[in-house]
C-alpha positions in Angstrom: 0.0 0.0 0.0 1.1 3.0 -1.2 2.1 5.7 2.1 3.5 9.6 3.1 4.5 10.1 6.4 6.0 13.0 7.8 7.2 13.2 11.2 8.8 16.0 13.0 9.7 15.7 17.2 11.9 17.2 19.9 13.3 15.8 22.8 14.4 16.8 26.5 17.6 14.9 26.0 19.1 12.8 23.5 17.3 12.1 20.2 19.5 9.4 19.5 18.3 7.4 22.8 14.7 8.5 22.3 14.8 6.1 18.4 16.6 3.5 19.9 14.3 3.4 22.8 11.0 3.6 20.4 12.7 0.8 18.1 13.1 -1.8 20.6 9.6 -0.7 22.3 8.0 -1.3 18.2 10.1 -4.4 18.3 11.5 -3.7 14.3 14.3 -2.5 12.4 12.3 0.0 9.9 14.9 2.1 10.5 17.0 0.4 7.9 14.9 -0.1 5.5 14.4 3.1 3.4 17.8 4.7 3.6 17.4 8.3 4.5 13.6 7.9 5.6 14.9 8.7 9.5 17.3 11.5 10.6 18.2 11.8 14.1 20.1 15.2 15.3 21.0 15.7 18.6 17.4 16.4 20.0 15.5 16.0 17.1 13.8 13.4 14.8 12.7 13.8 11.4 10.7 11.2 9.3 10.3 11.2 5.7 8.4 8.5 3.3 6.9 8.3 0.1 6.7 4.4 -0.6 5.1 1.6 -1.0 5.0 -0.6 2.0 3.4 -3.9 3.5 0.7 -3.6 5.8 2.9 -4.8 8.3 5.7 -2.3 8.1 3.3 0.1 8.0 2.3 -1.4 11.5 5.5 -0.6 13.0 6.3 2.6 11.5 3.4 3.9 13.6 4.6 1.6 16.3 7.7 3.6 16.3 5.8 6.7 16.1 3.7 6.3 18.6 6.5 5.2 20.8 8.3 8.7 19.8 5.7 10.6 20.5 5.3 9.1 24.2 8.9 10.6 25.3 8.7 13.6 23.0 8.6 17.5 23.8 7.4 18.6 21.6 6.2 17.9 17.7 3.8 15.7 15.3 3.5 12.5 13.3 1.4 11.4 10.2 1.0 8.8 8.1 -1.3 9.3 5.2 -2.4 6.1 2.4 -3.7 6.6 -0.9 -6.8 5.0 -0.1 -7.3 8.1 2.0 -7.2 6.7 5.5 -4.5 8.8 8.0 -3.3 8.7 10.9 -1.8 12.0 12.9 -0.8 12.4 16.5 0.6 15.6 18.1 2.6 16.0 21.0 0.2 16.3 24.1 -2.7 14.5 22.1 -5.1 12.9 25.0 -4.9 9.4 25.5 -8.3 9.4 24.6 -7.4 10.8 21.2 -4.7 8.9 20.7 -7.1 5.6 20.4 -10.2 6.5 19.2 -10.8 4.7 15.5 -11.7 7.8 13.6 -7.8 8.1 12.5 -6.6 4.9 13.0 -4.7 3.2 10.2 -5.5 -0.8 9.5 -3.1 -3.2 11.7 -4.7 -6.5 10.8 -6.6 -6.0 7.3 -5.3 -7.0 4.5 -6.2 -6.0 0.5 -8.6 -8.5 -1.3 
């Protein structure tokens, strides 16, 4: 399925931690997979893509974003599909926000 995501975050202390800490919470390695997608400065994280991906790495890119956006000062997150479905969180969204299904991309469904 065919994504954009754009992601944009600031962090207290070290950016670098903050990925490695939301990787091994998301339990993947998307990191490595689109060269150039992630770039991690001191405090900040940006997050670039314009790909085609499975469902399930689309699962743990939010997986990672969500877990980014836990730890995060300040910044946003969004994934967008061509079917039109997105999926956006801000720094500071409620938790009550952050699950309702309006904006919630697929996890477990699958084309066909």
């Amino acid at each position: 399925m065919y994504v954009r995501g754009f992601a944009e975050l600031l962090f207290a202390d070290s950016a670098g931690l903050a990925f490695a800490q939301a990787l091994e919470r998301a339990q993947t390695d998307v990191d490595r997979e689109i060269p150039g997608a992630w770039l991690v400065e001191d405090r900040r994280v940006r997050f670039a893509l314009d790909a085609d991906v499975s469902v399930a790495r689309l699962d743990a890119y939010r997986r990672v974003l969500e877990n980014l956006i836990e730890i995060a000062e300040a910044g946003e997150a969004n994934l967008d599909l061509a079917s039109g479905e997105k999926w956006s969180r801000h720094v500071g969204d409620s938790a009550a926000h952050a699950l309702g299904a309006e904006d919630r991309l697929p996890t477990l469904r699958t084309a066909g």
